[in-house]
N, C-alpha and C positions, 0 to 999 in steps of 0.2 A: 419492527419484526418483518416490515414488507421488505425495507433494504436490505434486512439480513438474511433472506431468505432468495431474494432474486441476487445478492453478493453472494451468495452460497451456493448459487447454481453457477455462474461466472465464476468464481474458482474455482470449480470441479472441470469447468470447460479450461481454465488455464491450465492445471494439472494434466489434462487430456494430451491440450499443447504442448507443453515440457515433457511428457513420455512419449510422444514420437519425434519431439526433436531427438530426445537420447538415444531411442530405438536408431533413429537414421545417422546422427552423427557422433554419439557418446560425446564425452566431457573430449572435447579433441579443437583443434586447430580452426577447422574450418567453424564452428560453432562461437569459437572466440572471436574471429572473424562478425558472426552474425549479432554476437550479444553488443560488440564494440560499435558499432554503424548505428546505433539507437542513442548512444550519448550524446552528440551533438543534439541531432534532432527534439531529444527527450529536456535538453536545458534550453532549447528555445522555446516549447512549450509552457513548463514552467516559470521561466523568466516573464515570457510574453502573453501565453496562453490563459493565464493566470491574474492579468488584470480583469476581464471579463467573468470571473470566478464566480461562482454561487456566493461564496462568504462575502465577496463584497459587494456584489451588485443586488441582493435581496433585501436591505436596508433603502437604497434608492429605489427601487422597483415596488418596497410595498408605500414608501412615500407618493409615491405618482400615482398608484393607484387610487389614493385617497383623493387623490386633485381630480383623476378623471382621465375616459379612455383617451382623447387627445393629447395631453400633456405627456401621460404614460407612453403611445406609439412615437410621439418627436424628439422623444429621450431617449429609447429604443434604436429610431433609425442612426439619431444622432455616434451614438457609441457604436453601432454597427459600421457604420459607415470609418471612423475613425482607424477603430480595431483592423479592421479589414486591410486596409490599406499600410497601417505599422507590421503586424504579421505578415504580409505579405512582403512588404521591402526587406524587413528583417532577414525572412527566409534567400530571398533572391541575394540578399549581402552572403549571407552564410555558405551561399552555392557558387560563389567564389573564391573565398576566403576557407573552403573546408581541408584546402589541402595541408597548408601548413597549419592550422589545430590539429586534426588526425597526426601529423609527422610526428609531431611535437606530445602526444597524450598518449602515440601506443608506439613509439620510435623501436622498443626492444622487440617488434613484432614479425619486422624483417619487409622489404619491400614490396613481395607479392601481397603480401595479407594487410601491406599498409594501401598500397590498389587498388586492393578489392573491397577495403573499408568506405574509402573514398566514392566508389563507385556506388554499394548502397547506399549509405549515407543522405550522397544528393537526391536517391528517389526517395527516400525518407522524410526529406525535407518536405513533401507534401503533406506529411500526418498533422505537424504542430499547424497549418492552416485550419484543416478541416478540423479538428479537436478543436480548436481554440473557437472553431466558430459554433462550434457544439458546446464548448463551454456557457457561451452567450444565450443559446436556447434553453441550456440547463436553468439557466437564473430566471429564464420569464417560466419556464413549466412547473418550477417547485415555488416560484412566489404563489402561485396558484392550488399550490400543495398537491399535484398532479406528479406522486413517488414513482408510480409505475412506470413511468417511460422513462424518467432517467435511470432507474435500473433495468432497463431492457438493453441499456446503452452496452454496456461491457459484454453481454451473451452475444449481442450482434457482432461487436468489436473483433470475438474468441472465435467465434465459427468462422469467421472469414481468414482468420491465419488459421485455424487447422484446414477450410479451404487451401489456400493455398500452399501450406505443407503435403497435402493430399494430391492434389491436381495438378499446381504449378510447378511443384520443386522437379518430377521429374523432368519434367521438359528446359526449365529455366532455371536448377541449380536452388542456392542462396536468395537470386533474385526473385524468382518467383514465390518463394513464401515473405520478402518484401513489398512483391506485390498486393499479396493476401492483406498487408498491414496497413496500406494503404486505402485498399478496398476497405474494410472496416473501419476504419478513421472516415472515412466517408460517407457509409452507413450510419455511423455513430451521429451525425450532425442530422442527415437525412429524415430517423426514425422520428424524430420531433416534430416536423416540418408540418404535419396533418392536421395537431394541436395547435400550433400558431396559426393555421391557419385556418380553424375553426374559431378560433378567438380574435381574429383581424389584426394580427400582431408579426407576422410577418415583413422581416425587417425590410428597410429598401435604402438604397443610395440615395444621400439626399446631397444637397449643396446650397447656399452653407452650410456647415457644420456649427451648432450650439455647442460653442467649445466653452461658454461656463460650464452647463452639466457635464460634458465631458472632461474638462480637468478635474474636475472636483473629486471623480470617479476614480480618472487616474492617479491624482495625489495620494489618494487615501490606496488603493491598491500596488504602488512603489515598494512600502517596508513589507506588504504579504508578496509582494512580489519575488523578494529580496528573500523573503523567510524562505521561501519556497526553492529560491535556485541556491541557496546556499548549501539547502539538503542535495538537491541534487549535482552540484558540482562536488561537494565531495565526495560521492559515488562515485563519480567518473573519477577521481584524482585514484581513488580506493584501484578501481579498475585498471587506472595505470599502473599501480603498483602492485598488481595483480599481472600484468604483461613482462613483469621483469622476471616471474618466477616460472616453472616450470607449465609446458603448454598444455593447454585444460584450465587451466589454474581460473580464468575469468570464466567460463561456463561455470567450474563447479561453485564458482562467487554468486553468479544468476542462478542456477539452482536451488541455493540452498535459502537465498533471499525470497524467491517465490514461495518457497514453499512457507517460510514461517510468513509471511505477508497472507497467509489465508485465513488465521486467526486475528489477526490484526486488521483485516478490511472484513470479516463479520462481524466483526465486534465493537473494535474502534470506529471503523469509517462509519459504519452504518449507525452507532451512536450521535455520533458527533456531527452526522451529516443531517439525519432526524430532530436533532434538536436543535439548531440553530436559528432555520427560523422563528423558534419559540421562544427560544435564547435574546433576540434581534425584538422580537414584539418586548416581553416583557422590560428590555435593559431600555427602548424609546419610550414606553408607556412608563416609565420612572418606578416600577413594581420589582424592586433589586431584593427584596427578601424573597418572591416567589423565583426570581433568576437565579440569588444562590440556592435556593434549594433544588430547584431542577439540573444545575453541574452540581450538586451531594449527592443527588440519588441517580445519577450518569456514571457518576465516579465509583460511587460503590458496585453499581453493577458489573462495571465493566471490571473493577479488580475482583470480584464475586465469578465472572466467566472466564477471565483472562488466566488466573493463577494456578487454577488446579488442571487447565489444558499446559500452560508452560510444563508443569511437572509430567504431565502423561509424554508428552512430545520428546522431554529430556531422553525418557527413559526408553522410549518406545522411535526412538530416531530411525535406526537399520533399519527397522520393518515396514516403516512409514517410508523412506527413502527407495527402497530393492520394491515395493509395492507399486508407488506412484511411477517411479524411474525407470527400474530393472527390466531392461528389455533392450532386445537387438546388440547393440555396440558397447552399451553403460557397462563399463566392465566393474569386479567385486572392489578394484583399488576406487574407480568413480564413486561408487557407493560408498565406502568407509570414509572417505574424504568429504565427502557433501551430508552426509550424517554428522559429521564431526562439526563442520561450518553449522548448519542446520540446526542442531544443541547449542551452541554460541549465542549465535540471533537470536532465537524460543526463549533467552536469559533476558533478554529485554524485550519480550513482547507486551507484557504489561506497562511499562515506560512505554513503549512506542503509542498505542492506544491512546492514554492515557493524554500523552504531548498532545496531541491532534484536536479532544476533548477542549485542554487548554487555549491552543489557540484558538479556536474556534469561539472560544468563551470571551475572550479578548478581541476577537474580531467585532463579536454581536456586541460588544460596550463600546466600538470607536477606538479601544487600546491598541492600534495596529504596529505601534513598536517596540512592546517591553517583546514579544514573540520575537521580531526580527535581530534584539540584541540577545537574547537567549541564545537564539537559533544560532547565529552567526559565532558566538564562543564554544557554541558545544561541537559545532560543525566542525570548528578548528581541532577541537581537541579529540575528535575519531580519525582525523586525520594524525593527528600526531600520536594519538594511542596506538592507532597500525602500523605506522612507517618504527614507532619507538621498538612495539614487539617484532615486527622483521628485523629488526637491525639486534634485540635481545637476544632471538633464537638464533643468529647469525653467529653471535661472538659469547654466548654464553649457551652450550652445547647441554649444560642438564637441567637448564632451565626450560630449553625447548623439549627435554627428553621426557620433562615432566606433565607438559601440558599433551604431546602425544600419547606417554603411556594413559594418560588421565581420560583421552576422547578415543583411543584403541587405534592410533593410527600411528603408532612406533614401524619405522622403515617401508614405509608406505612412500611410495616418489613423487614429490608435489607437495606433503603435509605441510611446509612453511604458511600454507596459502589459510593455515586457521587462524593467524595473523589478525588476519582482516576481518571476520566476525568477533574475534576477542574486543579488538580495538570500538569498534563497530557498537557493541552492543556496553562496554565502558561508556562511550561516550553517549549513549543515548538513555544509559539510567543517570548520569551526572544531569542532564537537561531536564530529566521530570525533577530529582531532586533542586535544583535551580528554580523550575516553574513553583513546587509547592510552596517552597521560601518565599515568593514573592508573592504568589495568593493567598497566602497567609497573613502575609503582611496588608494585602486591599481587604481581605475577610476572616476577618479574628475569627476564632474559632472552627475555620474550615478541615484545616490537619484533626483535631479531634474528634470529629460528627465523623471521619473514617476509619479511624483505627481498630476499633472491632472488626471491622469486615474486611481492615486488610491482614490483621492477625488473621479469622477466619480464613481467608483465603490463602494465606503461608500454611496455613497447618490442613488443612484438604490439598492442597500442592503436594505437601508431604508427604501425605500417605497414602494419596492418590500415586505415586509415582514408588511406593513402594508395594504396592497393592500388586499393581502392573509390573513389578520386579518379579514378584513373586510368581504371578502366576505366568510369567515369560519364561521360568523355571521350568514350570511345571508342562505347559503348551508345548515345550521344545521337544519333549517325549512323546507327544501327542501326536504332529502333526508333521510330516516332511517338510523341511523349512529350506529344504534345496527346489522346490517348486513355487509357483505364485499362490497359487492354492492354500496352500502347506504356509507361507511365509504370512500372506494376509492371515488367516483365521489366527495364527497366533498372535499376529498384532492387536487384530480387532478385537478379540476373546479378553484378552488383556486388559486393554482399554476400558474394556466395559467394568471388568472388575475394578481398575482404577475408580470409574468413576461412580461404581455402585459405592467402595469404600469414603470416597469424596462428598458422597453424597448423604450417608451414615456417619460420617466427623460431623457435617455441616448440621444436619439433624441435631446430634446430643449436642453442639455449641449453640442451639438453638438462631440460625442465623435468618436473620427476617430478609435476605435478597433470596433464599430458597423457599421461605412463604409466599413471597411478590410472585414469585415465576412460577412455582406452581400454582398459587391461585389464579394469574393470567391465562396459564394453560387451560385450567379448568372452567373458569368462565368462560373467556373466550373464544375459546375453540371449541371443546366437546360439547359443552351444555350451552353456544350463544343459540340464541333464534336466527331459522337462516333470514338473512334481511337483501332483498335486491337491491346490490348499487348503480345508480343514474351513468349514465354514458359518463356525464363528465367527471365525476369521482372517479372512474375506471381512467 
């Protein structure tokens, strides 16, 4: 609840961000421009960033603990030291070598915007440093179980590009809200720094390097490595084929990504992030009945929160989109287009969550490659889901006729570009179905222990999302929906019925994750004793 509550201030601060990027640039050129200069940089992160990861380095980090602070701080320096120097050269390769990638991944973009990609890009290339060395503090602050300050991480991260969309952009364009991203990436590492170094942990350049612990680190983090850039290279492929279509086309791709990514990183991420080290204790302590029951009752919950927001989101896209978005440049065609995508994605926010749970479940038992071959056929196949529906709606005219009149965006200029969320959001329910098959197969009876609560949660979906139909009827007489004012109250008014109906289904189906959660609420929050926590708990 602590991660999903500071992830839930962090995307309200991302949302902030994305309504004044629209405000200043709308779904337009120069914005494509800004969202493309993040792909390289963002797969060398991932690729590299991501050996030092919380998932893998918390199973060795709470091993060394047990030896003692010594052993623990020459393990520490050891992979710091390592790390440092691989993300470092990597990047300094990359800041050569960035010309002909960019040429090559957004070539239909035209020379100046292929320039000017180039040019942010290489200041970019400072972020997957500084992240990646913030990755490393993240794994010693949460072995410690010390939540709050890696979620402070992303609030810092958000104020620093609305910084400098605020301050810098006038003066310095594009680049100066690069710089803002930068600056945050660097804060990001920084915020920790107090903590390590109230714990004597504070990593330092050593020489030698104890390159047993360190392979050991790195071998085991290769196939999550792997899982990891697999997702994110095909973003970027997605993205190119996003530059072939009409201009806007990749903002209204980031758009509409963010936006359903906010249900998905309070829900899933912060799931799956909270439970791992618990995941990681009980799968070393050999207690694998209390580890599957804690990914049962992860799983339930998360399809218990995830389903009946999918359904409000479906229905409730415009309002949520002209709310968050709608301002300055975002013109009504940006809007219908990024609601459209936005419904797509929201189709597999449940799969997304859910994938993440899984690996992570797999990470904490040492299975670090049934995830990487998942990953890597599924990754294939949203790939070839998008490029198959562009080249569908290309040459079979009422077949694309059908999925625009279907998302409201018939002779709207750009619509090919829902392509890429159909595809997108296909290929990421095919990878939970993939994962359940095979956790099924390591634990008999797992698909069973959920299917009440994923019924329950299909039919609050349901009616959740016709709740919200209805009363988006009835609001629209209510309230001038040509204002922000007017547009908000009728989304949020909505919603709430949605979810009061959601919430009276889940009632009469008698469902025990809305017992959980309101008895949670009710113990511990209204009626707990206030109790003071110790600095170091804070």
């Amino acid at each position: 609840y602590l991660l999903a509550l500071f992830t839930f201030a962090s995307q309200i601060l991302g949302l902030l961000r994305d309504r004044m990027l629209a405000h200043f640039f709308g779904a337009s050129g120069s914005l494509d421009v800004y969202y493309a200069a993040f792909r390289v940089p963002d797969l060398i992160f991932v690729s590299i960033g991501s050996l030092v990861s919380v998932s893998v380095l918390i199973p060795f980090l709470q091993t060394k603990l047990k030896e003692g602070e010594k052993p623990l701080k020459d393990f520490i320096d050891s992979v710091f030291t390592s790390f440092s120097f691989l993300i470092i050269f990597v990047s300094l390769t990359a800041f050569f070598f960035i010309s002909p990638i960019i040429k090559n991944l957004f070539r239909d973009l035209g020379p100046e915007k292929i320039t000017e990609i180039i040019v942010l890009s290489k200041i970019l290339l400072l972020s997957p440093v500084f992240l990646g060395i913030s990755n490393l503090f993240a794994s010693i602050t949460q072995s410690y179980r010390r939540f709050l300050l890696y979620a402070l991480c992303p609030l810092v991260y958000n104020v620093s590009i609305i910084f400098g969309i605020i301050f810098l952009r006038p003066q310095f364009g594009l680049s100066g809200i690069i710089y803002g991203v930068v600056l945050g990436a660097f804060l990001h590492a920084l915020i920790q720094l107090p903590f390590l170094f109230k714990m004597k942990l504070i990593p330092d350049f050593v020489f030698p390097v104890n390159f047993k612990s360190v392979s050991k680190v790195f071998l085991l983090s290769i196939p999550r490595t792997a899982t990891l850039s697999v997702g994110s290279l095909a973003i970027a492929i997605l993205l190119s084929l996003a530059s072939k279509m009409p201009t806007g086309s990749i903002s209204i791709f980031n758009f509409s990504y963010n936006l359903q990514a906010v249900p998905m990183s309070i829900i899933g991420i912060s799931y799956s992030m909270a439970a791992f080290p618990l995941l990681s204790t009980l799968y070393l302590n050999g207690e694998k009945k209390k580890f599957l029951e804690h990914i049962t009752v992860a799983t339930r919950h998360i399809i218990f929160l995830s389903l009946p927001v999918m359904g409000l989101f479906i229905v409730l896209r415009a309002q949520i989109v002209r709310t968050v978005l709608g301002s300055g440049n975002f013109s009504w065609n940006d809007t219908k287009l990024t609601a459209a995508c936005f419904a797509l994605f929201s189709i597999s926010a449940v799969a997304q969550s859910l994938v993440l749970l899984f690996v992570r479940a797999y990470y904490a038992s040492g299975f670090t490659k049934r995830p990487l071959f998942i990953n890597v056929f599924s990754s294939l196949m949203i790939i070839l889901f998008s490029y198959g529906f562009f080249e569908i709606f290309k040459f079979f005219p009422k077949v694309f006729s059908f999925f625009e009149n279907l998302f409201k965006v018939a002779g709207v200029p750009g619509s090919e570009v829902i392509a890429l969320p159909l595809g997108f959001s296909l290929g990421t329910i095919l990878n939970l179905i993939i994962f359940l098959f095979i956790f099924e197969k390591d634990y008999k009876g797992f698909t069973k222990s959920i299917k009440k609560t994923a019924f329950e949660g299909l039919a609050s979906a349901v009616f959740a999302g016709f709740g919200a139909y209805i009363a988006l009827n009835i609001f629209d007489k209510v309230f001038d929906i040509n204002t922000l004012k007017g547009i908000f109250m009728q989304g949020f008014l909505s919603g709430l019925c949605g979810i009061a109906v959601a919430v009276f289904v889940l009632k009469i189906l008698e469902s025990k994750e809305l017992k959980d959660a309101s008895t949670t609420l009710h113990r511990k929050i209204w009626k707990a004793p206030v109790v003071t926590p110790n600095q170091i708990e804070l």
